[in-house]
C-alpha positions, 0 to 999 in steps of 0.5 A: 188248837188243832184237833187230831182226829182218832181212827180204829186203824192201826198204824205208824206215827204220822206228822204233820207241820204247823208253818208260820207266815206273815206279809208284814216285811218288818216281823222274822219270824224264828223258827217258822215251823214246827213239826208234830208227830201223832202217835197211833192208839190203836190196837188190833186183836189175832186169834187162831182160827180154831181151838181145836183141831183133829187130825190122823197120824199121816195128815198134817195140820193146817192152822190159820190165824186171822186178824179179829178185830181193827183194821192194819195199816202197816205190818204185825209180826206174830209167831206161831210156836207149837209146844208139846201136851201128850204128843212130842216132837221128840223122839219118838216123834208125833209131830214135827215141832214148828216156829214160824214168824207170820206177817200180816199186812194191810192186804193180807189179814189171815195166815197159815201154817202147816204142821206135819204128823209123823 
């Protein structure tokens, strides 16, 4: 048997083929090949930063997020949505609402968003 090898990486599936070859001139050999495809296990964990953040009423807010755990061998998308607790992003208004997609890569394992207070 061919053993695959586990690793903490996250990434896409990866293949590999199993070909079939003889010297013998007296032997077809159909289908010759196979292919196998290794389906990732792996997970990573994305935290925000911190979970609490002090701001005045003319800043605004920068909140990072960071992969915590594993290592990125493609793309992740993750969405930072803000929601309303005593402050409201509707009139009248203490922030600005925000929704943004953030993409980590192999290369880049924290992002950040700035939130304005109005």
């Amino acid at each position: 048997p061919v053993k695959i090898m586990d690793d903490d990486i996250l990434e896409n599936p990866e293949t590999f083929s199993a070909v079939l070859t003889t010297a013998d001139t007296d032997v077809f050999l159909q289908p010759d090949m196979a292919t196998v495809s290794i389906i990732d296990n792996d997970n990573i964990g994305i935290t925000i930063e911190n979970e609490t953040y002090v701001v005045n009423e003319t800043d605004s807010v920068q909140v990072c997020v960071r992969v915590i755990d594993g290592t990125l061998e493609r793309n992740v998308t993750v969405t930072i949505t803000t929601m309303d607790g005593s402050a409201t992003s509707v009139d009248p208004k203490d922030y600005t609402s925000a929704e943004t997609d953030l993409t980590f890569t192999p290369d880049n394992s924290r992002l950040c968003v700035n939130i304005p207070i109005t």
